[in-house]
Every structure is written in C-alpha cells, then in structure tokens.
MMTF fields as JSON, N, C-alpha, C and O atoms, coordinates in Angstrom:
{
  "mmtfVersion": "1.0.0",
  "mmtfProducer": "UNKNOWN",
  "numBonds": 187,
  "numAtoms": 188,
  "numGroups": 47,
  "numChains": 1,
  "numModels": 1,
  "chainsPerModel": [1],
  "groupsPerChain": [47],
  "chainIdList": ["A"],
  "bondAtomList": [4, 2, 8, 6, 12, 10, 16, 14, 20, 18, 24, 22, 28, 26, 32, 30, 36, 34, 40, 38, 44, 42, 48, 46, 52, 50, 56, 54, 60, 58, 64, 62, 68, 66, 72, 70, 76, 74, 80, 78, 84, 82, 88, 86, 92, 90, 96, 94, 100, 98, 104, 102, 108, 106, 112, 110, 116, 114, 120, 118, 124, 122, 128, 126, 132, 130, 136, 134, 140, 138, 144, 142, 148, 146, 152, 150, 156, 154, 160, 158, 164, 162, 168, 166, 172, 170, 176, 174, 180, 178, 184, 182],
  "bondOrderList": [1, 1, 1, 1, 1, 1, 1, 1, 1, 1, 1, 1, 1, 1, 1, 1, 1, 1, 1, 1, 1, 1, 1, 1, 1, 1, 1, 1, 1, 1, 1, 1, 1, 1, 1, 1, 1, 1, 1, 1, 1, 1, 1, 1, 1, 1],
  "groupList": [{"groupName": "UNK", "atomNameList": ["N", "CA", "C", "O"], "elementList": ["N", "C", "C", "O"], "formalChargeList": [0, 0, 0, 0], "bondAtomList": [1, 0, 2, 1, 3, 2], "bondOrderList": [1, 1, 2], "singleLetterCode": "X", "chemCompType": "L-PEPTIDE LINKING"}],
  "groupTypeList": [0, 0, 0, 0, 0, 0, 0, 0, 0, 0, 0, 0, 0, 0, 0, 0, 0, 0, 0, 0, 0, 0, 0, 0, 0, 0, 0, 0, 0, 0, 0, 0, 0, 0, 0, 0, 0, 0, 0, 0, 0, 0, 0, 0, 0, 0, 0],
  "groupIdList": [1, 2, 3, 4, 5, 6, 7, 8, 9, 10, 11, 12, 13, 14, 15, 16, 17, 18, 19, 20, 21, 22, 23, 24, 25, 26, 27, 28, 29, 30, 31, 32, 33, 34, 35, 36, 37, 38, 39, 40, 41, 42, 43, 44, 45, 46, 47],
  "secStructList": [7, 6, 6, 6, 6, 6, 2, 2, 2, 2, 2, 2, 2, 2, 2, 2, 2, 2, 2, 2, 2, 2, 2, 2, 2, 2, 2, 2, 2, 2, 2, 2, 6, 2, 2, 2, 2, 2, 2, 2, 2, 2, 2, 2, 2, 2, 7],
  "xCoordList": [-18.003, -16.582, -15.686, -14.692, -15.966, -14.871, -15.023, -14.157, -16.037, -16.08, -15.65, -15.66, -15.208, -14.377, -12.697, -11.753, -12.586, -11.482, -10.65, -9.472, -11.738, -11.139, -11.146, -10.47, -12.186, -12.315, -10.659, -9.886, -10.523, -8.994, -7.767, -6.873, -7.958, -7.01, -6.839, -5.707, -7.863, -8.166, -7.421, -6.431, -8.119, -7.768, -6.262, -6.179, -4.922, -3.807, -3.065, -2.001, -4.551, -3.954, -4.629, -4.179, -5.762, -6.883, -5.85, -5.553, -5.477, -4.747, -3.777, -3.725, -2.65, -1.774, -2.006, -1.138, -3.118, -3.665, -4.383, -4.646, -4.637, -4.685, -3.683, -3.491, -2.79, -1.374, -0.751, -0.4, -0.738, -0.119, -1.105, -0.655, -1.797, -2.87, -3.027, -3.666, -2.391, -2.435, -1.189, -0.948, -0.235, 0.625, 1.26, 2.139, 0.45, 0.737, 0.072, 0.644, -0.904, -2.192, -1.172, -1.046, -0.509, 0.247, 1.879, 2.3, 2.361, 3.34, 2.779, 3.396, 1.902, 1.447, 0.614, 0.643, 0.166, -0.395, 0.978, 1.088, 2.009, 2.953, 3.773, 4.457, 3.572, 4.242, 3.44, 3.96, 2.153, 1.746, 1.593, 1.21, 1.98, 1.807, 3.274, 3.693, 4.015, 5.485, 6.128, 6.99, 5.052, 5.594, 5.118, 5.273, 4.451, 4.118, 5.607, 6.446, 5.978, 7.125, 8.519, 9.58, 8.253, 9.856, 9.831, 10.692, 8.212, 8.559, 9.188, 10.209, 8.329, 8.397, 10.206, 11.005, 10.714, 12.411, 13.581, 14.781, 12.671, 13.506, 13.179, 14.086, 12.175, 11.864, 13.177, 14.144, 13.055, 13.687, 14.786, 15.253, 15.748, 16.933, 17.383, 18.573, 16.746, 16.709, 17.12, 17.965, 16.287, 16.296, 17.515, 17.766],
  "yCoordList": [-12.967, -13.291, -12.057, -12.143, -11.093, -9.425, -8.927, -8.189, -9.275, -9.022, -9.956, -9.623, -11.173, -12.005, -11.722, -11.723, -11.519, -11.412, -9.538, -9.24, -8.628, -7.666, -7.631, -6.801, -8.855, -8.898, -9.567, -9.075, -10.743, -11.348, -10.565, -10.87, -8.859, -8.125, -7.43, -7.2, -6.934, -6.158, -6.909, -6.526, -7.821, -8.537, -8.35, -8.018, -8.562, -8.646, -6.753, -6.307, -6.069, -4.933, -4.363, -3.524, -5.074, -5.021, -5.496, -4.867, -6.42, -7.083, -6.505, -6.486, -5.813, -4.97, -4.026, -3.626, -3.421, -1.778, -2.575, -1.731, -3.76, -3.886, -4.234, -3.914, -4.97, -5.201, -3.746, -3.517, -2.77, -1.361, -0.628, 0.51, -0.663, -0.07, -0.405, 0.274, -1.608, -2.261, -2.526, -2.728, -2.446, -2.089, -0.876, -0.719, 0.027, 1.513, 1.523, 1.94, 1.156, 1.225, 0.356, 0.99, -0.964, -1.295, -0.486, -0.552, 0.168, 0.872, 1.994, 2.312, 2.681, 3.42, 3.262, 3.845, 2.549, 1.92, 1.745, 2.336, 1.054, 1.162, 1.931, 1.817, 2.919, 4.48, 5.214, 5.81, 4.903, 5.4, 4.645, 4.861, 3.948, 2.905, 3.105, 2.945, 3.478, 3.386, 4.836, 5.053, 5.799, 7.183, 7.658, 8.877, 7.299, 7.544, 6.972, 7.782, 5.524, 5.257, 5.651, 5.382, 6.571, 7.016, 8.694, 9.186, 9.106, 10.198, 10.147, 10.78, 9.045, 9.192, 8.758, 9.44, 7.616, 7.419, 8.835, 8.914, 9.895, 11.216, 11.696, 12.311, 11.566, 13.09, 12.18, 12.805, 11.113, 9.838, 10.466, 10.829, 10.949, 10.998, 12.512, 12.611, 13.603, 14.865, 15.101, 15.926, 14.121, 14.385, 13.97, 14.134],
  "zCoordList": [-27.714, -27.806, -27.6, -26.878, -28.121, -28.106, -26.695, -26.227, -26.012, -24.699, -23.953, -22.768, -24.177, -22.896, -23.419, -22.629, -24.699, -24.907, -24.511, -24.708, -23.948, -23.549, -22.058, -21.451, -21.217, -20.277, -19.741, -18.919, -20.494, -20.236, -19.903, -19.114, -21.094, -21.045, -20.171, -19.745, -19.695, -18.753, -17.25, -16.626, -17.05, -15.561, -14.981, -13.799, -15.812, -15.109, -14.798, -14.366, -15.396, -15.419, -13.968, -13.187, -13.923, -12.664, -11.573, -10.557, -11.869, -10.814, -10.122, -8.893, -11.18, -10.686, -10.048, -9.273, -10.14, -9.624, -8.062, -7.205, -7.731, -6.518, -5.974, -4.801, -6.665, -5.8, -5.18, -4.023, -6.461, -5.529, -4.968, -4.834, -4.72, -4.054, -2.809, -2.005, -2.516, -1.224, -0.495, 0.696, -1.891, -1.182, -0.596, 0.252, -1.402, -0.446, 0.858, 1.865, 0.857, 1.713, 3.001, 4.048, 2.934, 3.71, 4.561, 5.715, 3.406, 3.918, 4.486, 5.503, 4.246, 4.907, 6.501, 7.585, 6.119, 7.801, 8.493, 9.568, 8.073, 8.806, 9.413, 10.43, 8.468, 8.671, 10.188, 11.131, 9.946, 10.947, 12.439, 13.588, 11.866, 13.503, 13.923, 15.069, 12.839, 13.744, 14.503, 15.355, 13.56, 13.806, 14.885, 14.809, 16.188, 17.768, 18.105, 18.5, 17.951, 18.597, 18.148, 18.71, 16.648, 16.107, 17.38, 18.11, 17.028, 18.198, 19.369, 19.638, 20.441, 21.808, 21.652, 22.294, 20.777, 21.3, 20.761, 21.023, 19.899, 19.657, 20.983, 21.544, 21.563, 22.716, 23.726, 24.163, 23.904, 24.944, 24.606, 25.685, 23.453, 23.471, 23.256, 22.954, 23.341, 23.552, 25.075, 25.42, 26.097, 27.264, 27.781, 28.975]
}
C-alpha cells in the first residue's frame, strides 16, 4: 500500500518533467531549423 500511494505522488510530478523536457527539446529543434533561414535572409539584406 505505501508504495502505490508514493507511486500516485510521484506520477504528476513525472509527468510534468516530461512535458518541459519536451517542450524545450521542441523549441529548440525549432531554433535550429529556423536559424539557416534567419541567416541566409540577414546575408540577403546586407547585400
């Protein structure tokens, strides 16, 4: 019983640590997929 009832506690804290974890993991992928095309339209407007 003391072990399902710390298992219960545990979970929404589990849960949260994958929500931000993935959600960094997402902004970050994005960061990098966008930062080839934030370059090439600075060099585009230098010229």
């Amino acid at each position: 019983m003391p072990q399902v009832s710390r298992d219960t506690r545990k979970t929404p804290r589990h849960g949260l640590l994958w929500f931000v974890a993935l959600w960094l993991l997402g902004v970050g992928g994005t960061a990098l997929l966008v930062l080839p095309f934030h370059l090439l339209v600075a060099a585009a407007m230098r010229h």
